[in-house]
MARSEPA-591840 format. One line per 4 residues: their letters; for each residue x, y, z of N, C-alpha, C, O. Coordinates in nm, 4 decimals. Layout:
<sites>
a = X Y Z X Y Z X Y Z X Y Z ~ ...
</sites>
This chain:
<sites>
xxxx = 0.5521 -0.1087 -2.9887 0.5999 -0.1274 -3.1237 0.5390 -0.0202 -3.2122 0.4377 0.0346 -3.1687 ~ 0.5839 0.0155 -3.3241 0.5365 0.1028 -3.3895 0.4913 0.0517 -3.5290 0.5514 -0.0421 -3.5813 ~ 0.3659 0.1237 -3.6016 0.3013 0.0787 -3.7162 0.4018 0.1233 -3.8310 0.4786 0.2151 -3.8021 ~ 0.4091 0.0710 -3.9513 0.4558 0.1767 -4.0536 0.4423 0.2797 -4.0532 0.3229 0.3056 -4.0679
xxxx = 0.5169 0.3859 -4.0416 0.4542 0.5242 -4.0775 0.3860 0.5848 -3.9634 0.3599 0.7026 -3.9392 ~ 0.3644 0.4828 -3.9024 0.2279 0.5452 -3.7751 0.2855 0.5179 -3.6327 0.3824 0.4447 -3.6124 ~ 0.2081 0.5917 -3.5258 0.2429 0.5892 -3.3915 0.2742 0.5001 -3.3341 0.2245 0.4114 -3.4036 ~ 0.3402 0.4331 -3.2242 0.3708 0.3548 -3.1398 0.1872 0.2930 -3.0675 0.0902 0.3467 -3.0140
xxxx = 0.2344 0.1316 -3.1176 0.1074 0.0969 -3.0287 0.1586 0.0001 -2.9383 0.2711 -0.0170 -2.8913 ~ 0.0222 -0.0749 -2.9213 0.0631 -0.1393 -2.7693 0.1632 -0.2592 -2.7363 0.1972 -0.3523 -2.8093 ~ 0.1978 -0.2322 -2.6151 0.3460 -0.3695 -2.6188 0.2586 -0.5119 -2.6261 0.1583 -0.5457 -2.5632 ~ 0.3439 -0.5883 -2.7371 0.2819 -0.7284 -2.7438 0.3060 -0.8175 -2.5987 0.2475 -0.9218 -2.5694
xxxx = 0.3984 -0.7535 -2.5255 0.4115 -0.8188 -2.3438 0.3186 -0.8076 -2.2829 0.2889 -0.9020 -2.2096 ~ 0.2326 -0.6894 -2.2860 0.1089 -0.6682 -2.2423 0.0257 -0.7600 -2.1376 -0.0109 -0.7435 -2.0213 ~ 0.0101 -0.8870 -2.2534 -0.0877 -0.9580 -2.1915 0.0150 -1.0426 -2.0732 -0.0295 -1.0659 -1.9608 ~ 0.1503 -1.0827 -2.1120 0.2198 -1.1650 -2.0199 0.2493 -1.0882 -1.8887 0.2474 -1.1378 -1.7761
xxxx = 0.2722 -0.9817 -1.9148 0.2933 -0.8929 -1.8057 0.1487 -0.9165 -1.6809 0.1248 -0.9615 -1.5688 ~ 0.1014 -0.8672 -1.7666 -0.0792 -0.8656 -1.6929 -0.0719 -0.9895 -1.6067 -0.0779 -0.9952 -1.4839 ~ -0.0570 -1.0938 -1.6997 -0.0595 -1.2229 -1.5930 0.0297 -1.2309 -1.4695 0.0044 -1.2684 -1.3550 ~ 0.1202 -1.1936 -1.5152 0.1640 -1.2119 -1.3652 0.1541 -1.1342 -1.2701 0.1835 -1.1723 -1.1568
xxxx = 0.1123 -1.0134 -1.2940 0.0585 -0.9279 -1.2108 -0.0689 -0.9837 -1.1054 -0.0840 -0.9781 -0.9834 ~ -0.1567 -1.0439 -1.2263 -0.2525 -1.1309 -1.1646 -0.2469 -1.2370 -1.0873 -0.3172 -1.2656 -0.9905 ~ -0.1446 -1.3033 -1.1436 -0.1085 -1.4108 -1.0235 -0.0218 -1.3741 -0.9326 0.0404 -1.4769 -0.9057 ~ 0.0235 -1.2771 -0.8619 0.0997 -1.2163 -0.8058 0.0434 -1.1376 -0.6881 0.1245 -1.0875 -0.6102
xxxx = -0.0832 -1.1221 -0.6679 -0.1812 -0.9909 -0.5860 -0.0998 -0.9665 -0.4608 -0.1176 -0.8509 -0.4224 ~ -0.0027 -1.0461 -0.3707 0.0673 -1.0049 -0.2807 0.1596 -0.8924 -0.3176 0.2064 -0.8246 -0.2261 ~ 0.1885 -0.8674 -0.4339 0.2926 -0.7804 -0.4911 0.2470 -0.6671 -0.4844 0.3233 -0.5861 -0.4318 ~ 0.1321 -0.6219 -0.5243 0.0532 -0.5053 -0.5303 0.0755 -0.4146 -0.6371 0.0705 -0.2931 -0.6177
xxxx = 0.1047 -0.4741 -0.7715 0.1748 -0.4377 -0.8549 0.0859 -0.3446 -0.9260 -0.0347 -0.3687 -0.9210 ~ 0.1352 -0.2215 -1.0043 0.0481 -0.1889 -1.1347 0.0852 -0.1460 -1.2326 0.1977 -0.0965 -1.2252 ~ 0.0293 -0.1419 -1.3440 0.0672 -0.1890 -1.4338 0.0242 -0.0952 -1.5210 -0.0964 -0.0722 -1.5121 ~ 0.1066 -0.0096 -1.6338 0.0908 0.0939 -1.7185 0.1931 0.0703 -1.8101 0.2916 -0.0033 -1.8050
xxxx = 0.1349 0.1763 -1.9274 0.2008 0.1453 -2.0541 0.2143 0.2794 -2.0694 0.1340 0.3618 -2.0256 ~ 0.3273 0.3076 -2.1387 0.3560 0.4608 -2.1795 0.4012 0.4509 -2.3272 0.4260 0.3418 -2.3786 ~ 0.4109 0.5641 -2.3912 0.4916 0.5892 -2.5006 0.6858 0.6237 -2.4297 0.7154 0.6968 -2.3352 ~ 0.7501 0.5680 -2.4889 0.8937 0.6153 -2.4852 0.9428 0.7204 -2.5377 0.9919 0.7167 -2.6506
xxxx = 0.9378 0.8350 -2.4624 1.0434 0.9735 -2.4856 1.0615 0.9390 -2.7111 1.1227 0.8470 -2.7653 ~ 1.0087 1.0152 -2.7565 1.0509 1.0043 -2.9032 0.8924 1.0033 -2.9388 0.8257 1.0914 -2.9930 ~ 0.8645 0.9121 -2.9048 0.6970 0.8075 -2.9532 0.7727 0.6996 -3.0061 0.6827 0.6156 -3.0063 ~ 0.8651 0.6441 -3.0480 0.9305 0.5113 -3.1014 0.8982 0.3820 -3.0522 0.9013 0.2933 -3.1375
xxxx = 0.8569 0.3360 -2.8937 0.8227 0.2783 -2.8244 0.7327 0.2469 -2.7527 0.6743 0.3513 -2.7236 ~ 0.6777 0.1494 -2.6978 0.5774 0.1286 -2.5988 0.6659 0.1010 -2.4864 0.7633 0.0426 -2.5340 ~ 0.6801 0.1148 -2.3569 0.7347 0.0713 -2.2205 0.6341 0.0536 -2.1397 0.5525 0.1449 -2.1270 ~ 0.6157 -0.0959 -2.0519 0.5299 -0.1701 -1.9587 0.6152 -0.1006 -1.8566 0.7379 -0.1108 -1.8554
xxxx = 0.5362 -0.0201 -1.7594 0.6377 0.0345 -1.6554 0.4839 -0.0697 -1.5209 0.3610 -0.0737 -1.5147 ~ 0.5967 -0.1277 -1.4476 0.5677 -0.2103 -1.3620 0.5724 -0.1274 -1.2038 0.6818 -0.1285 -1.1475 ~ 0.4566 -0.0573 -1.1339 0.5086 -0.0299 -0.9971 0.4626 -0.0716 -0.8982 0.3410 -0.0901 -0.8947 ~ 0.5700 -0.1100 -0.7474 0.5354 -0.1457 -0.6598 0.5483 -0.0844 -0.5274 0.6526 -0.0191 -0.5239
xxxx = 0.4897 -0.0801 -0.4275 0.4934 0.0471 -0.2720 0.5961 -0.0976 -0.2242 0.6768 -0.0566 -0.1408 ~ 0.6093 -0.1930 -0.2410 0.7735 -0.2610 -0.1415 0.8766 -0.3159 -0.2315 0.8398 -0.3639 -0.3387 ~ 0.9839 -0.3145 -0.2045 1.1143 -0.3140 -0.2801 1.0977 -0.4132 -0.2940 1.0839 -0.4292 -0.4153 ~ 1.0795 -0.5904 -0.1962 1.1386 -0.6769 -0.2016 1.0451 -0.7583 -0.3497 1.0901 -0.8292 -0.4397
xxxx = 0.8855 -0.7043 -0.3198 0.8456 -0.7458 -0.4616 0.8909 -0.6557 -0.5759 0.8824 -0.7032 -0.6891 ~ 0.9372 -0.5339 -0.5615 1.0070 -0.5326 -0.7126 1.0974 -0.6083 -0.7257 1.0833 -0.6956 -0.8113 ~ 1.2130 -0.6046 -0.6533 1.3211 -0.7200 -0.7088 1.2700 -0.8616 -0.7290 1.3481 -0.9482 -0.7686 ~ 1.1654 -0.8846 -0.7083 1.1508 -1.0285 -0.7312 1.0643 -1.0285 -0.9030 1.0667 -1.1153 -0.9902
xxxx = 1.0029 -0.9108 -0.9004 0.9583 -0.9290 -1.0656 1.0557 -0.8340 -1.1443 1.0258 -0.8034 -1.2598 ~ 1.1500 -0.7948 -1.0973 1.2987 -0.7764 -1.1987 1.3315 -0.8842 -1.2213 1.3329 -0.9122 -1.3412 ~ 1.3726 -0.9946 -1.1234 1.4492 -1.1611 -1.1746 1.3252 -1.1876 -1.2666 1.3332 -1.1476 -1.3827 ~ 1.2062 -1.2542 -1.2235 1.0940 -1.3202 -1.2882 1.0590 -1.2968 -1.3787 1.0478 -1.3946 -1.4526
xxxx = 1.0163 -1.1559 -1.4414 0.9504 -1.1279 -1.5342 0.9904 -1.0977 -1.6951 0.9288 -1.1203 -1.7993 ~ 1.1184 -1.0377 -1.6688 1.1922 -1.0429 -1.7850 1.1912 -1.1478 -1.8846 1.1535 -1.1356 -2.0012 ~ 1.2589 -1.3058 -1.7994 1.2298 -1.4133 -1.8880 1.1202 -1.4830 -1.9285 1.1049 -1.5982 -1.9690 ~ 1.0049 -1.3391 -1.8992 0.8574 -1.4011 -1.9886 0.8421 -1.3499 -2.0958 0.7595 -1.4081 -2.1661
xxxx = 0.9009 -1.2400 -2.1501 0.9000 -1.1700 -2.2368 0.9602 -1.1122 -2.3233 1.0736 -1.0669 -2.3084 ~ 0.9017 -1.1061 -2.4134 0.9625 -1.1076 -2.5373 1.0445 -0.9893 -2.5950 1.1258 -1.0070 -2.6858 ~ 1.0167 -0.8492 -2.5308 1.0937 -0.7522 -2.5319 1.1445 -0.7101 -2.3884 1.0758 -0.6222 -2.3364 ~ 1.2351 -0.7488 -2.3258 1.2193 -0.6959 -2.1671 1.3290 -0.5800 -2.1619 1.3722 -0.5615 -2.0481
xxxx = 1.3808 -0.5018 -2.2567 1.4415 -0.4185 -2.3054 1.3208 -0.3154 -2.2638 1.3645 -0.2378 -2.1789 ~ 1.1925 -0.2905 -2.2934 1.1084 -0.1920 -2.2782 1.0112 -0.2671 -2.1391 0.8894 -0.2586 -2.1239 ~ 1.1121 -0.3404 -2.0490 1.0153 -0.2574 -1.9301 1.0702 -0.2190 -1.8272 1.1836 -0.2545 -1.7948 ~ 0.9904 -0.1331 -1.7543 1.0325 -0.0913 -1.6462 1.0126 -0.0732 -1.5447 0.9164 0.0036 -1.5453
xxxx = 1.0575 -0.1057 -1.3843 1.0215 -0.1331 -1.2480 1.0630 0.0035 -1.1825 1.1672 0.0662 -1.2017 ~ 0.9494 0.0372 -1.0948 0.9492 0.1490 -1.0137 0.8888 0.1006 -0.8717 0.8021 0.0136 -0.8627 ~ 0.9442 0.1663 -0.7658 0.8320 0.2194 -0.6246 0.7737 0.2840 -0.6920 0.8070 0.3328 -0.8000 ~ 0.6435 0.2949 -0.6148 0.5349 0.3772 -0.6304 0.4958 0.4424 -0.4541 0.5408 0.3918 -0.3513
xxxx = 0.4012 0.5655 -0.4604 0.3972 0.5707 -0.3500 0.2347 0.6449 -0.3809 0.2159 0.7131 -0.4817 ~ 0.1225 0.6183 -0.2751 0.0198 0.6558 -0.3424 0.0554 0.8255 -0.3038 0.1640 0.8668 -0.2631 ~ -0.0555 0.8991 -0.3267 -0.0628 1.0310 -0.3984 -0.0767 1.1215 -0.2123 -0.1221 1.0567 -0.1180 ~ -0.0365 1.2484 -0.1969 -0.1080 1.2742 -0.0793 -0.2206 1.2516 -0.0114 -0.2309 1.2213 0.1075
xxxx = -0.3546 1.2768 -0.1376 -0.5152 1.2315 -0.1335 -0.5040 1.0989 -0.0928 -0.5031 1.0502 0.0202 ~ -0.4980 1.0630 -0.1716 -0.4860 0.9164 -0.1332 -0.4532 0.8736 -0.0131 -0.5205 0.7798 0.0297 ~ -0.3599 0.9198 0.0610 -0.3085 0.8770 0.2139 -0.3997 0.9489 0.3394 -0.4316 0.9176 0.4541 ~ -0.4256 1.0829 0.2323 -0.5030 1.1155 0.3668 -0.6401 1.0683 0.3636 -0.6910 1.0867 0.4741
xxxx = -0.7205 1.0145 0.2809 -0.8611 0.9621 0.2497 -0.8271 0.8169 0.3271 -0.8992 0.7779 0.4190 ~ -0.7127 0.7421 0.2820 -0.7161 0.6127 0.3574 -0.7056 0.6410 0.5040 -0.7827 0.5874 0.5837 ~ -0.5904 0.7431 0.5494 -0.6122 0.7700 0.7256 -0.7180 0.7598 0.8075 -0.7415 0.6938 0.9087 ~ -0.7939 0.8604 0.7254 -0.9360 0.8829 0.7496 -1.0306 0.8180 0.7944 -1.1172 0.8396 0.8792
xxxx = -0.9926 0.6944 0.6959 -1.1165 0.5814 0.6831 -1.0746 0.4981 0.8153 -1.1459 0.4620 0.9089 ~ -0.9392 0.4795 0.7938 -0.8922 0.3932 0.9529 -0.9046 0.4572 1.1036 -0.9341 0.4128 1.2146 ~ -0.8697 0.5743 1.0541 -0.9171 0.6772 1.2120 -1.0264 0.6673 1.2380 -1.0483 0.6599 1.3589 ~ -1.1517 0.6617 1.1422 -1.2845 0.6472 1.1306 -1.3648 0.5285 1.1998 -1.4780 0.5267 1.2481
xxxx = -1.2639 0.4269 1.1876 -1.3158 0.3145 1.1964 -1.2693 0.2606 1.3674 -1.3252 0.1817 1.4437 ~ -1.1259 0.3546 1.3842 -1.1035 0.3107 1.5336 -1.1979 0.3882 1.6071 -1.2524 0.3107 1.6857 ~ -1.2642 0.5541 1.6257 -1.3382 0.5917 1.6774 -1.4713 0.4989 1.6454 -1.5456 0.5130 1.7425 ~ -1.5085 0.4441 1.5862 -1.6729 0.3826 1.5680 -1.6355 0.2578 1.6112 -1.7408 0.1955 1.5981
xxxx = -1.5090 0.1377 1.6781 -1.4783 -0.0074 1.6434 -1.5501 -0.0632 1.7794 -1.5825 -0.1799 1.8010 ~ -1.5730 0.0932 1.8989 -1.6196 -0.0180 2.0035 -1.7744 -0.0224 2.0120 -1.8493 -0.0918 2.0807 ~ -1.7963 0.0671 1.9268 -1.9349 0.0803 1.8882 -2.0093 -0.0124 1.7910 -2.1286 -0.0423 1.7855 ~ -1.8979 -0.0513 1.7113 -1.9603 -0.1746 1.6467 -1.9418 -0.3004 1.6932 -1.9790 -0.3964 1.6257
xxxx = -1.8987 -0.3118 1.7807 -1.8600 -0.4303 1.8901 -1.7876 -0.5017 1.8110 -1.8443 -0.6104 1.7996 ~ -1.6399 -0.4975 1.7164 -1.5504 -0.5327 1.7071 -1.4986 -0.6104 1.7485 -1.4752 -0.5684 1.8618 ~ -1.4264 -0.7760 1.7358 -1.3870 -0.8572 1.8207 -1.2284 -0.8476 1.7985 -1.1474 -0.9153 1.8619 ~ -1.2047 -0.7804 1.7273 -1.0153 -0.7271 1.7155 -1.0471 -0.5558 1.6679 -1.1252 -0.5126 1.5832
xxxx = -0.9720 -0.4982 1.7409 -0.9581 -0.3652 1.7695 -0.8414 -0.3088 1.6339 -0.7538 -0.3783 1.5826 ~ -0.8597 -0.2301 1.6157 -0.7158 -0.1457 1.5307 -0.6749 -0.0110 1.6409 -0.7324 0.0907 1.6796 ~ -0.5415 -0.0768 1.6645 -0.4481 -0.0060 1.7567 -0.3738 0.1171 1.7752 -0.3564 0.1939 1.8698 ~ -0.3230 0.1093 1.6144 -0.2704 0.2274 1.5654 -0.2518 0.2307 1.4064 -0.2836 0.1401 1.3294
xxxx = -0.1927 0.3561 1.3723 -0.2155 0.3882 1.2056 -0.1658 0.4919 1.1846 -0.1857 0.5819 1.2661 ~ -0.0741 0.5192 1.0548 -0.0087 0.6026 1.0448 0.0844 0.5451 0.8814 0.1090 0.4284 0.8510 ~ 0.1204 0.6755 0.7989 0.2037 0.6266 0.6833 0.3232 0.5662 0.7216 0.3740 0.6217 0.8191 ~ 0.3924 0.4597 0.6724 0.5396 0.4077 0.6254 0.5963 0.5055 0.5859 0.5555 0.5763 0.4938
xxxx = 0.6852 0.5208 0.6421 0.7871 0.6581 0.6221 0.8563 0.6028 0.4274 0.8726 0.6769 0.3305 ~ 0.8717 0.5055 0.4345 0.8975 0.4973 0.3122 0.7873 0.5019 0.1897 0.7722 0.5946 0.1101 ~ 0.7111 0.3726 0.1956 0.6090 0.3703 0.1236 0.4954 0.4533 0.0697 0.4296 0.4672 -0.0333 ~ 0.5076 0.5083 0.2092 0.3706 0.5912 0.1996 0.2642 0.5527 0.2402 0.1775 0.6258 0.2881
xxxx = 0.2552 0.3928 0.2215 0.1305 0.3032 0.2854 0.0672 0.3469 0.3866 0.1183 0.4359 0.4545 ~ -0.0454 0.2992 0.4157 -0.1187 0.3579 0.5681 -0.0818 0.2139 0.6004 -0.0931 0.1289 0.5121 ~ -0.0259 0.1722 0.7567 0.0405 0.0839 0.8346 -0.0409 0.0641 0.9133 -0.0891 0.1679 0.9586 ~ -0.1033 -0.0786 0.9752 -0.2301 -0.0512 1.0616 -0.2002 -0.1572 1.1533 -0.2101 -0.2705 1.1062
xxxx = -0.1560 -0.1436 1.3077 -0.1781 -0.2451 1.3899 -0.2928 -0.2757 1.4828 -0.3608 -0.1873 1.5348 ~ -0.3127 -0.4165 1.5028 -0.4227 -0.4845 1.5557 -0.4255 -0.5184 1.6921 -0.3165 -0.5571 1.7344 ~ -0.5251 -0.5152 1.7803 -0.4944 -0.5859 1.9292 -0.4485 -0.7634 1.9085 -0.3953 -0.8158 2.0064 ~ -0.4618 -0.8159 1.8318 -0.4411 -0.9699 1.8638 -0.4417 -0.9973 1.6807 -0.4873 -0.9230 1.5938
xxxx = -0.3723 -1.1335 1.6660 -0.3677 -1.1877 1.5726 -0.4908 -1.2327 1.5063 -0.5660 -1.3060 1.5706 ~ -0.5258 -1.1943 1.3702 -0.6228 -1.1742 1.3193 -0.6358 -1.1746 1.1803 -0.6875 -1.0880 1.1097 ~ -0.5892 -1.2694 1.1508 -0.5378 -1.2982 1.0003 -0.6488 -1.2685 0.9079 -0.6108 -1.2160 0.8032 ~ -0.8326 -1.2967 0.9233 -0.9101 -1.2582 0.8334 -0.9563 -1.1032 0.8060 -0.9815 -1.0466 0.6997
xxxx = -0.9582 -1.0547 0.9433 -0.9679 -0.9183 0.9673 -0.8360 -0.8354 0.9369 -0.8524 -0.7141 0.9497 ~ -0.7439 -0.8644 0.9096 -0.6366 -0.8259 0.8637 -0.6562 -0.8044 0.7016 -0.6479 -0.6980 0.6402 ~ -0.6788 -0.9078 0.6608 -0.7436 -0.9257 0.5252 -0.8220 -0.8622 0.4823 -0.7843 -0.8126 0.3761 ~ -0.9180 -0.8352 0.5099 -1.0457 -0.7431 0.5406 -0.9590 -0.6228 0.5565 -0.9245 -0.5992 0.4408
xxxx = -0.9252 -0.5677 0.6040 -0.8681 -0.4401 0.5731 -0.8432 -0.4095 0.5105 -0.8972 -0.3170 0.4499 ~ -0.6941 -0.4942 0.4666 -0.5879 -0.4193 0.3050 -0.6581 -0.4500 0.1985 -0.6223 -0.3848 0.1004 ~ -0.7914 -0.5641 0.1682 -0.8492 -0.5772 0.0825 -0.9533 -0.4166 0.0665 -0.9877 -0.3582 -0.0363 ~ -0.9730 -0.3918 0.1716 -1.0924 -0.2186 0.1730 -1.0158 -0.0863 0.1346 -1.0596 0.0216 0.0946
xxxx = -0.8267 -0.1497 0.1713 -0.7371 -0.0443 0.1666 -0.7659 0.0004 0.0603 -0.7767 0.1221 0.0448 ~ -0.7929 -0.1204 -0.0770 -0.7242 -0.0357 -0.2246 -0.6164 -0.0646 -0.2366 -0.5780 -0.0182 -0.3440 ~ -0.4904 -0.1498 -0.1568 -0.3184 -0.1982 -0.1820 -0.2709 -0.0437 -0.1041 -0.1517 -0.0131 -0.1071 ~ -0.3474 0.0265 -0.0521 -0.2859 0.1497 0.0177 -0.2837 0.1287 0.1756 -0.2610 0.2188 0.2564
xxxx = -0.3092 0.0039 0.2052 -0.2725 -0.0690 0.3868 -0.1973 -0.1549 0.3939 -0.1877 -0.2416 0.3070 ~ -0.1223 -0.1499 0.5061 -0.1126 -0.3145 0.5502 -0.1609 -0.3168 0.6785 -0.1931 -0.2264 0.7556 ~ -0.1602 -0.4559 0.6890 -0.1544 -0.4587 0.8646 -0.0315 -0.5029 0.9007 0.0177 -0.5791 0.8175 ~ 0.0171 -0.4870 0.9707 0.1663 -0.5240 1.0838 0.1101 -0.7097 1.1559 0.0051 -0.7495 1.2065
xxxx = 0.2224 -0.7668 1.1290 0.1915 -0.8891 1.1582 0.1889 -0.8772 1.3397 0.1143 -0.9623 1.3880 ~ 0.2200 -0.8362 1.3868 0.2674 -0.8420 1.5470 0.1668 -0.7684 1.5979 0.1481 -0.6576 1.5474 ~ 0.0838 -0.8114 1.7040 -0.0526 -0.7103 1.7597 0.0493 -0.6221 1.8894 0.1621 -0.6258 1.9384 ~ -0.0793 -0.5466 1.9000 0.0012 -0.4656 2.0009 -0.0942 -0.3859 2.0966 -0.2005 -0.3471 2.0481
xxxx = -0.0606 -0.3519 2.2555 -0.1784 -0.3491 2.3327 -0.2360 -0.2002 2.2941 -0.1671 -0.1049 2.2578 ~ -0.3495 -0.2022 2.3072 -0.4990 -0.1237 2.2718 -0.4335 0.0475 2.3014 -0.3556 0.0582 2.3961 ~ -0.4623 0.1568 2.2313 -0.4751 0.2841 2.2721 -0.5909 0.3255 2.2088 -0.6360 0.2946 2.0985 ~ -0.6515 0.4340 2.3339 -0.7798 0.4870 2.3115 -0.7431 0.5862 2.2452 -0.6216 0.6062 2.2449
xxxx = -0.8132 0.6629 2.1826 -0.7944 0.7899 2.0772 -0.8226 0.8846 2.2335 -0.7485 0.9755 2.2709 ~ -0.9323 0.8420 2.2993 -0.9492 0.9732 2.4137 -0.8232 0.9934 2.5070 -0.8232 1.0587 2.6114 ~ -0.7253 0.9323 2.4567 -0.5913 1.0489 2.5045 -0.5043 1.0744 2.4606 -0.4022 1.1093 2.5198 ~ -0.5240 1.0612 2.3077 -0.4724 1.1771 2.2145 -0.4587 1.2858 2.2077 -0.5315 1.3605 2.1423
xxxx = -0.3104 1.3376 2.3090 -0.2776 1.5004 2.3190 -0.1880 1.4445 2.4215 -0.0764 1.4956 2.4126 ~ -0.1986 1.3472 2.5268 -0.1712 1.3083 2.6377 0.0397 1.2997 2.5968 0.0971 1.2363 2.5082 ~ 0.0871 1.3746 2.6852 0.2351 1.3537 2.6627 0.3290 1.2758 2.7202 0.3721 1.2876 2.8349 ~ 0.3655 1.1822 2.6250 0.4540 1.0558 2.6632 0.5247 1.0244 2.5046 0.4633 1.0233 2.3979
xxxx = 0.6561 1.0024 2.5236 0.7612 0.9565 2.4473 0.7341 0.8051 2.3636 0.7571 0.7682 2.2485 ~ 0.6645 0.7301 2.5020 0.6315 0.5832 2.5161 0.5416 0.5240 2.3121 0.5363 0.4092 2.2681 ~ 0.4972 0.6357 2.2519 0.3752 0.5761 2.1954 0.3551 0.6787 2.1075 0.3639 0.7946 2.1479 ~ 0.3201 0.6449 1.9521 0.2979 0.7642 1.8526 0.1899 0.7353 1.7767 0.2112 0.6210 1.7362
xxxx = 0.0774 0.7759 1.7302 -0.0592 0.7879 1.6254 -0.0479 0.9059 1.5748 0.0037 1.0037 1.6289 ~ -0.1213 0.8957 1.4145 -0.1805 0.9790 1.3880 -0.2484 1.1108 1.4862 -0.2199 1.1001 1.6055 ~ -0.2936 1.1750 1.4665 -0.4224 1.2773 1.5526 -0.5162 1.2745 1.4076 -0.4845 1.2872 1.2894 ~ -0.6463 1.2515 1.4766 -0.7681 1.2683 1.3634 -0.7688 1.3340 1.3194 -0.7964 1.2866 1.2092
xxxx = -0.7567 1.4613 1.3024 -0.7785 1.5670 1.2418 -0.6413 1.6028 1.1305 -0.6491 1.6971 1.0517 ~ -0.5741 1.5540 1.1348 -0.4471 1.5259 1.0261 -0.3684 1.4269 1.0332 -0.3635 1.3479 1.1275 ~ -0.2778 1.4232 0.8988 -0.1678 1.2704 0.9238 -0.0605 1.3220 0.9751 0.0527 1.2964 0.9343 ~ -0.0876 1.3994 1.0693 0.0336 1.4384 1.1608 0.0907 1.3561 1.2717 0.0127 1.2981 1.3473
xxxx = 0.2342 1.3445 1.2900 0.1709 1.2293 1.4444 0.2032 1.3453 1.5498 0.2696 1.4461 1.5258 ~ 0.1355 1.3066 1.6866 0.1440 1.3146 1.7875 0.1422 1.2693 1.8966 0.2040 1.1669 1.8675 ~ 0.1211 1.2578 2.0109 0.2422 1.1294 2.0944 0.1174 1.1109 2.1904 0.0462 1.2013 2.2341 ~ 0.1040 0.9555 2.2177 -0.0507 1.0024 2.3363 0.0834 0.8112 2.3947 0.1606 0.7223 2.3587
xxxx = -0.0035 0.8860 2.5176 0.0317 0.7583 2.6543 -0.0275 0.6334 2.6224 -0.1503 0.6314 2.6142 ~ 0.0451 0.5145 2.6001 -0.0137 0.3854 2.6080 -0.0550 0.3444 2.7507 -0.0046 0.3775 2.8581 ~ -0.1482 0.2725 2.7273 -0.2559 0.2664 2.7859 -0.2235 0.1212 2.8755 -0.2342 0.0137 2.8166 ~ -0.1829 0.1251 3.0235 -0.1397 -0.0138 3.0790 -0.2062 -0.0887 3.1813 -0.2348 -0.0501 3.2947
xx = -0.2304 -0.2153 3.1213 -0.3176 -0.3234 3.2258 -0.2619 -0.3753 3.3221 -0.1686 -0.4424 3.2779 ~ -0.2690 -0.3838 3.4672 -0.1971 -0.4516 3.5415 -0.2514 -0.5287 3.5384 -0.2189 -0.6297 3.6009
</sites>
C-alpha cells in the first residue's frame, strides 16, 4: 500500500500470508515482498521448488486475504551454489556413512531435473533419518520414499547403463554398476 505522498509500504497480508506459510512447512514455501514495477504497490510473491504445493496455496490462500490481487505464486529453484554446496554435503556424507556406522545408508543423489532439489535415496525405509536430512537440507532435499539397493562410490567410473550418481567431484552424472547380492 502506499503512504500519502510517500513510497509503497508493507502489504497488510503480510502477517496472514506468513501464517500459513508457517503452518504449511511441507510446502517449503518462501516468502518475499517486493515493490510493484511503478513503486505503487507492495506484492507477497509466494515461492515453491513443487508445483502441487503451489497450486494448493493458489486455491487456499487467496481467500485469506484481503488484497489477493497483489500476490503472487512462483517455482523457485535454488541457485547453482546452492545445489552444488548441498551435493557436496550428501556426497560427503555417503563417503564417511560406513565410517560412522550408519544404520540406513544414502544410496544415491543427484538434482531433480525440474526442481533443482538435491533428490536423495535410502537403503531401507527410514522415515526419521529421512527427516533428518531434508531438515539439514535447508528445503534444498528430499528423500525418495522407495529405498533402493546400496551403491558404493568405489565404482564410480565403472560402465553400465543399469545405474546413474552424481561423481564427487561435480554434479555431473556418470554411470557406475549397481552393485548385486545373490
Amino acid at each position: 500500500m502506499r503512504d500519502r505522498d510517500g513510497p509503497a509500504t508493507a502489504s497488510p497480508d503480510l502477517p496472514v500470508v506468513r501464517q500459513w506459510v508457517e503452518r504449511n512447512p511441507d510446502a517449503s514455501a518462501r516468502l518475499t515482498e517486493t515493490v510493484e514495477h511503478g513503486g505503487d504497490r507492495v506484492v507477497l510473491v509466494v515461492s515453491f521448488p513443487v508445483q502441487e504445493a503451489m497450486l494448493r496455496a493458489q486455491l487456499e490462500i487467496p481467500s485469506l486475504v484481503q488484497f489477493p490481487e497483489l500476490l503472487r505464486f512462483r517455482r523457485w529453484k535454488p541457485t547453482e551454489q546452492e545445489t552444488e554446496w548441498t551435493l557436496q554435503w550428501v556426497l560427503g556424507l555417503m563417503r564417511r556413512q560406513h565410517d560412522l556406522d550408519l544404520p540406513t545408508k544414502v544410496t544415491s543423489t543427484g538434482p531433480h531435473p525440474v526442481s533443482g532439489l538435491i533428490m536423495i535415496t535410502l537403503d531401507r525405509v527410514d522415515p526419521a533419518y529421512a527427516a533428518e536430512l531434508e531438515a539439514r537440507g535447508n528445503g534444498l532435499t528430499f528423500v525418495l520414499p522407495e529405498p533402493e539397493n546400496s551403491v558404493s562410490l568405489a565404482v564410480a567410473g565403472a560402465a553400465s547403463p543399469y545405474y546413474r550418481v552424481p561423481d564427487a567431484a561435480s554434479p555431473t552424472w556418470v554411470t557406475v554398476e549397481k552393485l548385486r547380492l545373490s
